[in-house]
N, CA, C and O atoms as a GROMACS GRO file, in nm:
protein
  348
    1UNK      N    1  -2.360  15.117  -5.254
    1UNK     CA    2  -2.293  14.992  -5.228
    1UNK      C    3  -2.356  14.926  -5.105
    1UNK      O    4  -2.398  14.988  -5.007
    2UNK      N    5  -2.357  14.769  -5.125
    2UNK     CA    6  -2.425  14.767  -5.023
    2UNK      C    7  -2.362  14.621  -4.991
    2UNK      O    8  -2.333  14.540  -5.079
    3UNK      N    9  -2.342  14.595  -4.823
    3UNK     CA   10  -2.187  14.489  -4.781
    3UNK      C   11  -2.277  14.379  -4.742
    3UNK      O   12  -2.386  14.386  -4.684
    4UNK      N   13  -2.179  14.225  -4.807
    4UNK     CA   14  -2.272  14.130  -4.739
    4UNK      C   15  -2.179  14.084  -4.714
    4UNK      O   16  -2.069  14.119  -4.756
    5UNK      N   17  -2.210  13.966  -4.617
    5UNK     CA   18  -2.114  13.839  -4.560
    5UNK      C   19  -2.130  13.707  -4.598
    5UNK      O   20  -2.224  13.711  -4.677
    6UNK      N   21  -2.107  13.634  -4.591
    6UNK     CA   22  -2.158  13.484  -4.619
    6UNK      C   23  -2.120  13.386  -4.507
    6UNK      O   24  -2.028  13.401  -4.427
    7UNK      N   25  -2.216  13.269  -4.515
    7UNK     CA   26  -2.157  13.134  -4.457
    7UNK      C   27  -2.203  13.031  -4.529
    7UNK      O   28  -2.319  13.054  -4.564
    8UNK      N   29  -2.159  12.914  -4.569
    8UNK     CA   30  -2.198  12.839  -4.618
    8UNK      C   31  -2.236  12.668  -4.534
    8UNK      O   32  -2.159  12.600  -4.466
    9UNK      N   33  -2.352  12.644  -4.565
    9UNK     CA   34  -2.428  12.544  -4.489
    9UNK      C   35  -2.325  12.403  -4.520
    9UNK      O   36  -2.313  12.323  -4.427
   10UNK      N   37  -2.271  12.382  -4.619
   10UNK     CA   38  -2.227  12.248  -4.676
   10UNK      C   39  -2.091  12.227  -4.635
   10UNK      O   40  -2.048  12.112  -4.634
   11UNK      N   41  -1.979  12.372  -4.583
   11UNK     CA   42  -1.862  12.347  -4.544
   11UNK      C   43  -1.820  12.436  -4.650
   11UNK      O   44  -1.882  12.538  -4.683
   12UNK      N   45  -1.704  12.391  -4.705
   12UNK     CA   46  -1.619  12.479  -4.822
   12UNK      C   47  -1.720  12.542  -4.955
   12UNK      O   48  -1.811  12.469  -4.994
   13UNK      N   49  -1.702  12.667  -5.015
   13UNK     CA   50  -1.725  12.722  -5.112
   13UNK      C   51  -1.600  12.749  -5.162
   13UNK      O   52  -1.499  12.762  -5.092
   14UNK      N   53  -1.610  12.763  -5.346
   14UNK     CA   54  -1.502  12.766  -5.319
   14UNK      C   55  -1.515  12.930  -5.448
   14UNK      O   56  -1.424  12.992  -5.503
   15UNK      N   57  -1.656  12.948  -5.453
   15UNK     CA   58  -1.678  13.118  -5.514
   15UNK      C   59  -1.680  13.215  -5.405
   15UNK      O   60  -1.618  13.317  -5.435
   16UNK      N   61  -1.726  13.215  -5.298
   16UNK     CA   62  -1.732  13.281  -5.209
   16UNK      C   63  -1.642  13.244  -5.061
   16UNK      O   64  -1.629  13.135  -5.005
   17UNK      N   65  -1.604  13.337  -5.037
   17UNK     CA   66  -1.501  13.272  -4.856
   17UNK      C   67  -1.590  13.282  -4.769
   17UNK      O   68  -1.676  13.368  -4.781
   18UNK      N   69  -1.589  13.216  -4.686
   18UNK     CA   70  -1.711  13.260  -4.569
   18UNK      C   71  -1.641  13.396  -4.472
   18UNK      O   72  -1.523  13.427  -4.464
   19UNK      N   73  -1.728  13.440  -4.426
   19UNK     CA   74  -1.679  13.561  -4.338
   19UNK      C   75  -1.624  13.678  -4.390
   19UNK      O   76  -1.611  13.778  -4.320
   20UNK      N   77  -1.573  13.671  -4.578
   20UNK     CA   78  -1.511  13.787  -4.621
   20UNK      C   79  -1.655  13.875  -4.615
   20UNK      O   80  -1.769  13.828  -4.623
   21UNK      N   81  -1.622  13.998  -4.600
   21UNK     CA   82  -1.716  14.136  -4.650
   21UNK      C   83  -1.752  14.143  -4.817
   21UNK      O   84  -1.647  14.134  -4.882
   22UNK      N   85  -1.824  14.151  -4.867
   22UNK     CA   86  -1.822  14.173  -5.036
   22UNK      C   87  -1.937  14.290  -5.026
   22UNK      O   88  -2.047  14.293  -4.970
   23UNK      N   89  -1.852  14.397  -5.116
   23UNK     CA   90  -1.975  14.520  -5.197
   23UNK      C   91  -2.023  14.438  -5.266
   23UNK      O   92  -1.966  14.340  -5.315
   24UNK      N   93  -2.160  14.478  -5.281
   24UNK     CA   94  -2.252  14.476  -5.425
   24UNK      C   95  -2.309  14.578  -5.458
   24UNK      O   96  -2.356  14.647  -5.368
   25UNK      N   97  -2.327  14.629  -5.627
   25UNK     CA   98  -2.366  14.745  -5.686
   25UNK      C   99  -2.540  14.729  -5.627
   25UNK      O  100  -2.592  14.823  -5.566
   26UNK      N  101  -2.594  14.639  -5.647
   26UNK     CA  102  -2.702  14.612  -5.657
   26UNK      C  103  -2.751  14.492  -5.576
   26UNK      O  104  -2.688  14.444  -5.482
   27UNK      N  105  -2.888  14.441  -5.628
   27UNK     CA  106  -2.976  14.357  -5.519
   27UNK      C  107  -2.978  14.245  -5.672
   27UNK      O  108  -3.029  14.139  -5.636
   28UNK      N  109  -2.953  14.241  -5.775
   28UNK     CA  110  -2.954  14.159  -5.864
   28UNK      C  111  -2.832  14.042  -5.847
   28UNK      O  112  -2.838  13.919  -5.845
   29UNK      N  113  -2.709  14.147  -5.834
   29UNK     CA  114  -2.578  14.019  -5.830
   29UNK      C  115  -2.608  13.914  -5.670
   29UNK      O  116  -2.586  13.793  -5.669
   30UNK      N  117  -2.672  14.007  -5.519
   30UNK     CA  118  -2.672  13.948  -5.422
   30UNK      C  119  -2.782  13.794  -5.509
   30UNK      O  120  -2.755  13.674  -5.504
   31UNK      N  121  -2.891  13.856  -5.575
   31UNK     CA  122  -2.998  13.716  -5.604
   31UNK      C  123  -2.920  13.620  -5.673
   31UNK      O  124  -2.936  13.499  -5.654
   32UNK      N  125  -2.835  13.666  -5.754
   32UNK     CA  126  -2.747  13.543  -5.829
   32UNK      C  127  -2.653  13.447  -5.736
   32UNK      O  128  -2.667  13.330  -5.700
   33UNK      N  129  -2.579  13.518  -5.719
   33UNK     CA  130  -2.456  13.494  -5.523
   33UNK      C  131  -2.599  13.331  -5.509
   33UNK      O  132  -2.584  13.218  -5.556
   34UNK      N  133  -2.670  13.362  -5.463
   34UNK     CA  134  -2.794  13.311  -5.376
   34UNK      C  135  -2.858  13.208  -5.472
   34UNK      O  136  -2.851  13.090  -5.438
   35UNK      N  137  -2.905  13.232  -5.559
   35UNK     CA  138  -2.962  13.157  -5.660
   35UNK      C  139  -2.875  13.045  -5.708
   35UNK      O  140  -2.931  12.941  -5.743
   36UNK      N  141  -2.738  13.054  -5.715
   36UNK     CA  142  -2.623  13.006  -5.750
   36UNK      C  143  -2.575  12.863  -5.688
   36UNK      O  144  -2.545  12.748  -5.720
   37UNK      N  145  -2.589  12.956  -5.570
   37UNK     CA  146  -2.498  12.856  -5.466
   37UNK      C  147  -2.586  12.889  -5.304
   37UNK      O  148  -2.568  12.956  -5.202
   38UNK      N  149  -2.702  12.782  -5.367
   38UNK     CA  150  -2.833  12.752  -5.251
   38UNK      C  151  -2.769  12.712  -5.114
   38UNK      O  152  -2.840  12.733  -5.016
   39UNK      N  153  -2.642  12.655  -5.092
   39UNK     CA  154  -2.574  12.660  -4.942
   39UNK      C  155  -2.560  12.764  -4.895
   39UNK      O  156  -2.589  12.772  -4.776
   40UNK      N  157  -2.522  12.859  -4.948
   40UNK     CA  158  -2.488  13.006  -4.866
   40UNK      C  159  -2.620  13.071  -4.794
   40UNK      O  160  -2.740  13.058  -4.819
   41UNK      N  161  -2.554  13.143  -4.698
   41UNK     CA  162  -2.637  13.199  -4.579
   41UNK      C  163  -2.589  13.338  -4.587
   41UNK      O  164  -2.467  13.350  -4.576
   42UNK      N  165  -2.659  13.445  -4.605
   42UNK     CA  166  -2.611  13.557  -4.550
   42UNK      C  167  -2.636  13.599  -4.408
   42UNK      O  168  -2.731  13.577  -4.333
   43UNK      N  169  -2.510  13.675  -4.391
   43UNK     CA  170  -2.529  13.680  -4.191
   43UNK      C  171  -2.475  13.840  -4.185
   43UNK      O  172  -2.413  13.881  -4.087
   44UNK      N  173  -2.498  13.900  -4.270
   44UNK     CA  174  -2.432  14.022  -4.253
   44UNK      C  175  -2.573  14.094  -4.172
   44UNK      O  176  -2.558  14.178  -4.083
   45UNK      N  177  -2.656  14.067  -4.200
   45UNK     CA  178  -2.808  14.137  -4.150
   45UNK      C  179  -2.821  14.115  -3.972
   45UNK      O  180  -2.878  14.200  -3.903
   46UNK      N  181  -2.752  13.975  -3.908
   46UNK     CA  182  -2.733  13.956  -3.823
   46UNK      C  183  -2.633  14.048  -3.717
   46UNK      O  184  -2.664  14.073  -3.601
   47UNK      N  185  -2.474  14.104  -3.804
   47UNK     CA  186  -2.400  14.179  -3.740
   47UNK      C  187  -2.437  14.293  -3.769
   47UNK      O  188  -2.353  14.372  -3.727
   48UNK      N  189  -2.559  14.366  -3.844
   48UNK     CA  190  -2.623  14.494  -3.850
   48UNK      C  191  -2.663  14.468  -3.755
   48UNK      O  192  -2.608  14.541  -3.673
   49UNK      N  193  -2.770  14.368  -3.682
   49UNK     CA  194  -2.854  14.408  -3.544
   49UNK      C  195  -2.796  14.449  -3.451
   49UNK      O  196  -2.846  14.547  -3.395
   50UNK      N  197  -2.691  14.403  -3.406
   50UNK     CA  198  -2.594  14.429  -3.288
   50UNK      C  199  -2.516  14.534  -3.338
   50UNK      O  200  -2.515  14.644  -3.283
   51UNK      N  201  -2.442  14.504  -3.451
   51UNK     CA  202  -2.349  14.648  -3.471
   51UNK      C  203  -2.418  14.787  -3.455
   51UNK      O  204  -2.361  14.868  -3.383
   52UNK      N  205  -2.497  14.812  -3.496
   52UNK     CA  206  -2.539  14.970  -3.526
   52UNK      C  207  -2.596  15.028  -3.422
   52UNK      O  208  -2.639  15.139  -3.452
   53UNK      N  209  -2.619  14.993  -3.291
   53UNK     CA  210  -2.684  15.017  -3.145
   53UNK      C  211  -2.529  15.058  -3.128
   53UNK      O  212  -2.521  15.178  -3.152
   54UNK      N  213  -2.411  15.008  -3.098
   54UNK     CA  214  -2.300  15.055  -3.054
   54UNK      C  215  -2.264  15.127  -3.127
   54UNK      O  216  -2.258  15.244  -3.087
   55UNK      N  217  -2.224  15.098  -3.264
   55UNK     CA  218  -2.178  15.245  -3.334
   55UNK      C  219  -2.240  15.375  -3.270
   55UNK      O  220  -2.186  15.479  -3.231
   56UNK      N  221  -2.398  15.325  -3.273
   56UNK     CA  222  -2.461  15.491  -3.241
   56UNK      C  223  -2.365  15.536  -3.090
   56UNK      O  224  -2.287  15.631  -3.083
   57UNK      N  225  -2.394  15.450  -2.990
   57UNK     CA  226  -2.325  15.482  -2.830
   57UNK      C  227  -2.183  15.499  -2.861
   57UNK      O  228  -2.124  15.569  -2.779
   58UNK      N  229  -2.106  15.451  -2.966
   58UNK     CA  230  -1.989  15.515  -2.965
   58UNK      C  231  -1.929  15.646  -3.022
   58UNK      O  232  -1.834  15.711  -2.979
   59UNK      N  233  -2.031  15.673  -3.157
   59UNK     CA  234  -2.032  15.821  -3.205
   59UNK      C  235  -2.067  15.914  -3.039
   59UNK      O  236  -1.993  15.994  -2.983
   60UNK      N  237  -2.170  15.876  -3.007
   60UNK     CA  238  -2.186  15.946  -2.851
   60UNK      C  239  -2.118  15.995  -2.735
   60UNK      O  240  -2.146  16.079  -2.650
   61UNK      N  241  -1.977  15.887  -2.762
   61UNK     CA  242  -1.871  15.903  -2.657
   61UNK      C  243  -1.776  15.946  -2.732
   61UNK      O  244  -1.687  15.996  -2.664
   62UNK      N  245  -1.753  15.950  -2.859
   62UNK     CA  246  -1.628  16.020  -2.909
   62UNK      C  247  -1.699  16.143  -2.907
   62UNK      O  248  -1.629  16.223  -2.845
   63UNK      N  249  -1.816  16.203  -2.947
   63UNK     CA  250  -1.888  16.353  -2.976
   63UNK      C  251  -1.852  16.434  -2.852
   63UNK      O  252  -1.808  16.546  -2.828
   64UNK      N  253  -1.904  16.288  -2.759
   64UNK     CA  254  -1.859  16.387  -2.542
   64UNK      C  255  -1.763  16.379  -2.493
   64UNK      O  256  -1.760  16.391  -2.371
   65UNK      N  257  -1.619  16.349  -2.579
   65UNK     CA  258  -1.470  16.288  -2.566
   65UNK      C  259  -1.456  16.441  -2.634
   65UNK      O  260  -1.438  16.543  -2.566
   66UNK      N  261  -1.465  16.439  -2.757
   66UNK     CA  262  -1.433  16.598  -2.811
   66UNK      C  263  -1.440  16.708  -2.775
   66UNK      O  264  -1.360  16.801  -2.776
   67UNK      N  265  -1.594  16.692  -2.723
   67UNK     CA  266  -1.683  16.839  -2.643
   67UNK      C  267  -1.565  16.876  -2.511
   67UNK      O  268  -1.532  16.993  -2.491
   68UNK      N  269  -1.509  16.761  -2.427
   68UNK     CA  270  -1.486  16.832  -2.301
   68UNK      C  271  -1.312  16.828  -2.270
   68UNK      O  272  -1.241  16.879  -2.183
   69UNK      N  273  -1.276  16.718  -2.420
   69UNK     CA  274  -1.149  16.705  -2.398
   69UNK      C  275  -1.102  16.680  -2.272
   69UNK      O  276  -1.018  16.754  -2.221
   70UNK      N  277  -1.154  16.566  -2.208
   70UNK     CA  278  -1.115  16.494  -2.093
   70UNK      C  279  -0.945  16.392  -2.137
   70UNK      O  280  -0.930  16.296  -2.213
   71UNK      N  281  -0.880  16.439  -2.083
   71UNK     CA  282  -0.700  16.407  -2.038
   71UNK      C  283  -0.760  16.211  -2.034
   71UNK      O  284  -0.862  16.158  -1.989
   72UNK      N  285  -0.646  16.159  -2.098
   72UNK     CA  286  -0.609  15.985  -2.142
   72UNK      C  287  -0.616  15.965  -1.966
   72UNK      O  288  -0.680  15.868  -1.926
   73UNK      N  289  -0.554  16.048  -1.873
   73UNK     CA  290  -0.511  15.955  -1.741
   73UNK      C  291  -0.562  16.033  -1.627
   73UNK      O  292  -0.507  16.018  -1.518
   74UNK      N  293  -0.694  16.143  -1.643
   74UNK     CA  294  -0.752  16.121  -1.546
   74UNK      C  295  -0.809  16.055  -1.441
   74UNK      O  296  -0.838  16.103  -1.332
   75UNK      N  297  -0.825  15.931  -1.481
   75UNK     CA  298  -0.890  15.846  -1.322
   75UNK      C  299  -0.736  15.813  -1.281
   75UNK      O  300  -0.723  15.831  -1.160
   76UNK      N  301  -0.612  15.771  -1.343
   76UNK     CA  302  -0.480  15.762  -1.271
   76UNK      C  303  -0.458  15.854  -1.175
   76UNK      O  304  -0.427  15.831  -1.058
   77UNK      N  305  -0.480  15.981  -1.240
   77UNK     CA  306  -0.444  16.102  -1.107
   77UNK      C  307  -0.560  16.120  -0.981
   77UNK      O  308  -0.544  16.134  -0.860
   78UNK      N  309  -0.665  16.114  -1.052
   78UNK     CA  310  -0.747  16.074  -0.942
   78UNK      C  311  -0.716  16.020  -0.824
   78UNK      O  312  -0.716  16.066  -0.710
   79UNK      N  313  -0.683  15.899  -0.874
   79UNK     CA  314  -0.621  15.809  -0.773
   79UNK      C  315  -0.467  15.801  -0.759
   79UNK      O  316  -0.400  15.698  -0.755
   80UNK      N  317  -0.426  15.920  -0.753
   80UNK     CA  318  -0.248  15.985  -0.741
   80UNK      C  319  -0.182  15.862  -0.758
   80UNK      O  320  -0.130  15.818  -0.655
   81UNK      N  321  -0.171  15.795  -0.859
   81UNK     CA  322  -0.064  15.680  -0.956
   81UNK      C  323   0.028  15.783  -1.025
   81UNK      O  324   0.138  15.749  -1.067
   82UNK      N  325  -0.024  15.921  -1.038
   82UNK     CA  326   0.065  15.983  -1.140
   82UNK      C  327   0.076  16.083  -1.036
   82UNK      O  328  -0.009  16.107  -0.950
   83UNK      N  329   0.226  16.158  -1.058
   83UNK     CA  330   0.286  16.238  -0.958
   83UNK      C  331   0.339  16.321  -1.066
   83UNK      O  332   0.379  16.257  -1.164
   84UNK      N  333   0.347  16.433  -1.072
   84UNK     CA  334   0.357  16.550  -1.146
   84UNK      C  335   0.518  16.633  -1.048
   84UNK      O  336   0.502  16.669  -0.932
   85UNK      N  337   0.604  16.644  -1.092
   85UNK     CA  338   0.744  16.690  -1.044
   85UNK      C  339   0.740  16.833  -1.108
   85UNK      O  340   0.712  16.833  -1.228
   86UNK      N  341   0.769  16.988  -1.032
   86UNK     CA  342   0.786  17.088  -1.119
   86UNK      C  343   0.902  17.142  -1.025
   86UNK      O  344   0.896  17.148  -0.902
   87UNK      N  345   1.006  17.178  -1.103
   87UNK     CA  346   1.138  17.245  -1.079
   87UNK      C  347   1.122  17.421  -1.078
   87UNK      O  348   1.222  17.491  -1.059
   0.00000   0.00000   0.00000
């Protein structure tokens, strides 16, 4: 499966929404999409450039979030905001 986006150059479409996500089985239905309706722009290739650099740095910080199981409010106690009471 493979996800595209759209925008359309002319304003309203009214086969495609702009900004929805759409699967396609294949690279045949995207040429039709395209062939079809010559206003449309795909921009999904655009939020691959930027998206997939962070995904990677964020798999990175959840992998070193897991590994050391660092506590939600360590820098709070750090900086004694949190006071711990034992009876």
């Amino acid at each position: 499966m493979k996800y595209y986006a759209f925008r359309s150059g002319l304003g309203y479409n009214s086969m495609i929404r702009e900004g929805k996500v759409y699967a396609f089985t294949g690279n045949e239905t995207l040429k039709y999409i395209l062939e079809t309706n010559y206003d449309l722009v795909e921009i999904m290739s655009i939020f691959r450039v930027h998206l997939i650099p962070m995904l990677y740095i964020l798999g990175k910080y959840i992998k070193f979030k897991k590994k050391y199981k660092m506590p939600q409010d360590l820098l709070r106690r750090e900086l004694g905001l949190i006071h711990f009471v034992f009876n």
